[in-house]
DSSP file (Angstrom, degrees, kcal/mol; ACC not computed):
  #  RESIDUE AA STRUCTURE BP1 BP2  ACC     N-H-->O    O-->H-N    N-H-->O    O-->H-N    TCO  KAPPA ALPHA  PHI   PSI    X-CA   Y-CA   Z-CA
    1    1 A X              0   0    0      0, 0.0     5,-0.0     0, 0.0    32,-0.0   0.000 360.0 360.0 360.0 147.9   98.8  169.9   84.4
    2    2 A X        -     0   0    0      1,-0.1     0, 0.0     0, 0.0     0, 0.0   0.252 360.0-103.0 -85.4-149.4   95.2  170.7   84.6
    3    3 A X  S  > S+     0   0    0      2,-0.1     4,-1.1     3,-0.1     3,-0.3   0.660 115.3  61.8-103.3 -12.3   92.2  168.9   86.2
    4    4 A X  H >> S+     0   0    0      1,-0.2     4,-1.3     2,-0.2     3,-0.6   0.954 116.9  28.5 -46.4 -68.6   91.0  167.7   83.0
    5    5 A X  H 34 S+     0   0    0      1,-0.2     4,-0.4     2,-0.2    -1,-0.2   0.572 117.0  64.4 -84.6   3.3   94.0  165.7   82.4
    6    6 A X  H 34 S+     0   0    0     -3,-0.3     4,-0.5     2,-0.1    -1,-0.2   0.659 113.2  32.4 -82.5 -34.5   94.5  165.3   86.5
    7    7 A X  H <<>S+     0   0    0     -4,-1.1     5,-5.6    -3,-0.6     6,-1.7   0.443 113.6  64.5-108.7   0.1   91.0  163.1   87.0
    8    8 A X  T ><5S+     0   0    0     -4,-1.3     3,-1.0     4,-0.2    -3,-0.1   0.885 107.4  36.2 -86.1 -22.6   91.6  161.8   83.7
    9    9 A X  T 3 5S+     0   0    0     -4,-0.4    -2,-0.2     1,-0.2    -3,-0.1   0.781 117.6  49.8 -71.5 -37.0   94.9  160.1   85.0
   10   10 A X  T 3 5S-     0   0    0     -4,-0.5    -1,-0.2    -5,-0.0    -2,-0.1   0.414 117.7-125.0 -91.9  -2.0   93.5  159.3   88.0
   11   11 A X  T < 5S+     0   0    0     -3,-1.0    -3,-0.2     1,-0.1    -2,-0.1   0.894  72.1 126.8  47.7  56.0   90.2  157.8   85.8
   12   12 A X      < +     0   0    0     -5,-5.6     2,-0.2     2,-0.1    -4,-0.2   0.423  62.4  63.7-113.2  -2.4   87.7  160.0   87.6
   13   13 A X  S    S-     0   0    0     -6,-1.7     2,-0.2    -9,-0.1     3,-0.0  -0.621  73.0-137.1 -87.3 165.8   86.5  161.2   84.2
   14   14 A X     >  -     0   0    0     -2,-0.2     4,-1.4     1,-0.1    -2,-0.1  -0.518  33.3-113.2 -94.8 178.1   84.9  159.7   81.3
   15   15 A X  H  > S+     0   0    0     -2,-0.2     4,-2.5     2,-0.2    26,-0.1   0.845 119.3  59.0 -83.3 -28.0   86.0  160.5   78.0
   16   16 A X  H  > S+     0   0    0      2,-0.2     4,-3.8     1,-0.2     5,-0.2   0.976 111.5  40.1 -41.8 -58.7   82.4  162.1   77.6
   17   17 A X  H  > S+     0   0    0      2,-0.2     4,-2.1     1,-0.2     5,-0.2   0.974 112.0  56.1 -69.0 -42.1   83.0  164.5   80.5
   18   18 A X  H  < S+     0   0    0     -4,-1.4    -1,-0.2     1,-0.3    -2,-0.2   0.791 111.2  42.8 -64.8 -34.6   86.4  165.1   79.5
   19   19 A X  H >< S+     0   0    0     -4,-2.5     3,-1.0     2,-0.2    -1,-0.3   0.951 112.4  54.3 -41.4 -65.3   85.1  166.2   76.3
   20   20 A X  H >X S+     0   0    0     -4,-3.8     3,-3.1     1,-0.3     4,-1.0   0.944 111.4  44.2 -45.1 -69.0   82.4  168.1   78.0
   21   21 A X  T 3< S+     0   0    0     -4,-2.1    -1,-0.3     1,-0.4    -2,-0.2   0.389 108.7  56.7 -62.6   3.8   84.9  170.1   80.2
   22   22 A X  T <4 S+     0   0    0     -3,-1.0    -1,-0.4    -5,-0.2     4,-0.4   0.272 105.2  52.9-123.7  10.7   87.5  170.8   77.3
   23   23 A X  T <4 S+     0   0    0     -3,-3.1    -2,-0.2     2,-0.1    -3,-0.1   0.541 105.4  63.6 -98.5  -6.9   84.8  172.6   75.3
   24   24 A X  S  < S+     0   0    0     -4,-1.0     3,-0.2    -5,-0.2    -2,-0.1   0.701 115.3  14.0 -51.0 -76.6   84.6  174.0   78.0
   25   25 A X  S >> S+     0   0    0      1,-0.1     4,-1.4     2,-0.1     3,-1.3   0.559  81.3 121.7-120.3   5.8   87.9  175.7   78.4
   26   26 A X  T 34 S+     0   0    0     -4,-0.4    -1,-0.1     1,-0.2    -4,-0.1  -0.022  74.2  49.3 -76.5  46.9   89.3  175.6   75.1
   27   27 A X  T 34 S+     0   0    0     -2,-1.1    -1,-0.2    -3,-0.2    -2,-0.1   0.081 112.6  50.3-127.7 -29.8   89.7  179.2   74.5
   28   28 A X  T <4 S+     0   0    0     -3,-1.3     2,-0.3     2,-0.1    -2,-0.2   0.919  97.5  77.9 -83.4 -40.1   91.4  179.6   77.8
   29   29 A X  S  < S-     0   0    0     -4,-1.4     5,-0.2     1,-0.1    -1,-0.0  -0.213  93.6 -93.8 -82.9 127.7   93.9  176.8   77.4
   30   30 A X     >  -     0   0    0     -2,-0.3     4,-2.2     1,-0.1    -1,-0.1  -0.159  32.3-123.2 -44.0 135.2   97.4  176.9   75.2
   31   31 A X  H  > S+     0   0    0      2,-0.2     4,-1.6     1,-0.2    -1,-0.1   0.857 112.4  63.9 -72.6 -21.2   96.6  175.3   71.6
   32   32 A X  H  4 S+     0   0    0      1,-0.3     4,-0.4     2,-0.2    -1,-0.2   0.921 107.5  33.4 -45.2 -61.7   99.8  172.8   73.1
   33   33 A X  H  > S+     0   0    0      2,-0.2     4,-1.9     1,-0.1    -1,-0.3   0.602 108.0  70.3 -90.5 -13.7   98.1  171.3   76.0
   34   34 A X  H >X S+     0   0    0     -4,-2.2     3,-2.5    -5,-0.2     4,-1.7   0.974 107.6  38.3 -28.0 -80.4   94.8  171.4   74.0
   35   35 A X  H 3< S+     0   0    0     -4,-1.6     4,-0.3     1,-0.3    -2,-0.2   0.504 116.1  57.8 -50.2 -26.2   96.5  168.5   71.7
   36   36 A X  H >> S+     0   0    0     -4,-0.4     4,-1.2     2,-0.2     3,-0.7   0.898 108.7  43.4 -63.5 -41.4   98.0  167.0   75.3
   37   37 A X  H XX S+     0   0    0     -3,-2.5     4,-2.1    -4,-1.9     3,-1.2   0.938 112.5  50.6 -77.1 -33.1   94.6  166.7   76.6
   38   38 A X  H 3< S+     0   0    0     -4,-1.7    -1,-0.2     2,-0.2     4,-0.2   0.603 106.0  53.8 -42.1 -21.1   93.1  165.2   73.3
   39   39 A X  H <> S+     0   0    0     -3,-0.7     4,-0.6    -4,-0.3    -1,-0.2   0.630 112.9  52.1 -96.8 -30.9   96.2  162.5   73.2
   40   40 A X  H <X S+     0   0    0     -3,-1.2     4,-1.9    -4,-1.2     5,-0.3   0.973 111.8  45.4 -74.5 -61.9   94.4  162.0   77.2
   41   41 A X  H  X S+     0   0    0     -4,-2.1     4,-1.9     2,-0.2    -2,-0.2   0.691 111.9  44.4 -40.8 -31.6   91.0  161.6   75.7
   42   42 A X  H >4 S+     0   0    0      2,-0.2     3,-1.8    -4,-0.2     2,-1.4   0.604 110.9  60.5 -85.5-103.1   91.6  159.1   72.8
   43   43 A X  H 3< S+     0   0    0     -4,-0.6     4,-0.4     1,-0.3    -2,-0.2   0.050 110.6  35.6  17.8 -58.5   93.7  157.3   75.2
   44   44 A X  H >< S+     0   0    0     -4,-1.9     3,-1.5    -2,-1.4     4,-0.3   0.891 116.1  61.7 -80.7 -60.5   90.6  156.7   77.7
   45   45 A X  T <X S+     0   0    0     -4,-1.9     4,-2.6    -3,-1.8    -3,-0.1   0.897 103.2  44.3 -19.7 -55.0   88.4  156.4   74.4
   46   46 A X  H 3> S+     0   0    0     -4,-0.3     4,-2.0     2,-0.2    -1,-0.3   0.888 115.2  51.2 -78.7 -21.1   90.3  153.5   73.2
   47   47 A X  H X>>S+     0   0    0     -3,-1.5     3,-1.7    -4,-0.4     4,-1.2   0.876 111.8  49.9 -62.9 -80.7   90.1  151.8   77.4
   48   48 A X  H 3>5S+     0   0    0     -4,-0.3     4,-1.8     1,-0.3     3,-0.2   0.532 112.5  43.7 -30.1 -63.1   86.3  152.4   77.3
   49   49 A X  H 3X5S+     0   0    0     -4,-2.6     4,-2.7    -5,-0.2    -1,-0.3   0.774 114.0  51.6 -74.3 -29.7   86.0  150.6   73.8
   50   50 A X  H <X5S+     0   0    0     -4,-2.0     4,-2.0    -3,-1.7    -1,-0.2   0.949 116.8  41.5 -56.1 -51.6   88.4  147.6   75.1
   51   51 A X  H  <5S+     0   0    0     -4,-1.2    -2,-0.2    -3,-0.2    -1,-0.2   0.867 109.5  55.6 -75.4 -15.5   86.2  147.3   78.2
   52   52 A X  H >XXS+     0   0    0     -4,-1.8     4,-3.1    -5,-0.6     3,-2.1   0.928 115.2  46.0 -69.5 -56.7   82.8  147.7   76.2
   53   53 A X  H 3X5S+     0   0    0     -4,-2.7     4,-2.5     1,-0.3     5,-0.4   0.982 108.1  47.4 -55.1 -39.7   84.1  144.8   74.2
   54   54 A X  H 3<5S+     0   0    0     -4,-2.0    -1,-0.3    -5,-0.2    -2,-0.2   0.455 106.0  55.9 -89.1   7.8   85.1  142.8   76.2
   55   55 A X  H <>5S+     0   0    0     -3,-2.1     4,-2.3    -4,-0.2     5,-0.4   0.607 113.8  50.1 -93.5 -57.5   81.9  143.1   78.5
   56   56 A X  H  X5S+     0   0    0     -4,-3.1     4,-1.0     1,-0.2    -2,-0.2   0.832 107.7  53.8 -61.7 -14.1   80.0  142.0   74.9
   57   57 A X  H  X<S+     0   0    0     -4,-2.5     4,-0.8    -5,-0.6    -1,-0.2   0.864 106.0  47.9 -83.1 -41.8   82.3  139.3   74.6
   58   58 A X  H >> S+     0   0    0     -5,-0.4     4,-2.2     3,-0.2     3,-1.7   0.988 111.7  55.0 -53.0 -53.4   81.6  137.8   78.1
   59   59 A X  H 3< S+     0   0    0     -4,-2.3    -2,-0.1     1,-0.2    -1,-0.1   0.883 118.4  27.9 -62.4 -46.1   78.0  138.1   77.4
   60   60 A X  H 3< S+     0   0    0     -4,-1.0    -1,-0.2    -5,-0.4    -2,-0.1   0.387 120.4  55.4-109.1  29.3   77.8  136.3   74.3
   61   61 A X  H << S+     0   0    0     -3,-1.7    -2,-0.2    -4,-0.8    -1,-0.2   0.581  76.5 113.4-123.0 -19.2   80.8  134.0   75.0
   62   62 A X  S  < S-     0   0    0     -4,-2.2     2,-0.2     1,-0.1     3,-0.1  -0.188  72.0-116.7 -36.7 128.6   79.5  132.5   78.6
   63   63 A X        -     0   0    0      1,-0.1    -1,-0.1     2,-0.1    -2,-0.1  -0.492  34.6 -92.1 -83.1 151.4   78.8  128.7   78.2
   64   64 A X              0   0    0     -2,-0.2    -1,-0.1     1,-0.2     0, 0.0  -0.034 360.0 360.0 -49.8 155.1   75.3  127.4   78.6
   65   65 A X              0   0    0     -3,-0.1    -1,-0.2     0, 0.0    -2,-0.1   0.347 360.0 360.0 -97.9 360.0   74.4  126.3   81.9
């Protein structure tokens, strides 16, 4: 396992940095675990957009004081 897909499991990346850091190495890295670390990236992709909604949902779902 790499460190790309080691801090992504351990959710010390974003999916931005994780991005960043696989353009990074994707000439060194087996076209195999490319597609592993990509399956890690959508993965986090789709958390971040569940928690970005659901931060816009608080906001405009709070009841009036």
């Amino acid at each position: 396992m790499c460190i790309i897909c080691t801090d992504l499991i351990k959710e010390k990346l974003s999916s931005i940095e994780a991005r960043r850091n696989l353009g990074e190495m994707h000439t060194t890295a087996p076209k195999e675990h490319i597609l592993e670390i990509l399956k890690l990236i959508w993965k986090k992709e789709d958390q971040e957009a569940a928690e970005k909604e659901k931060a816009i949902d608080q906001i405009f779902h709070e009841p009036a004081d």
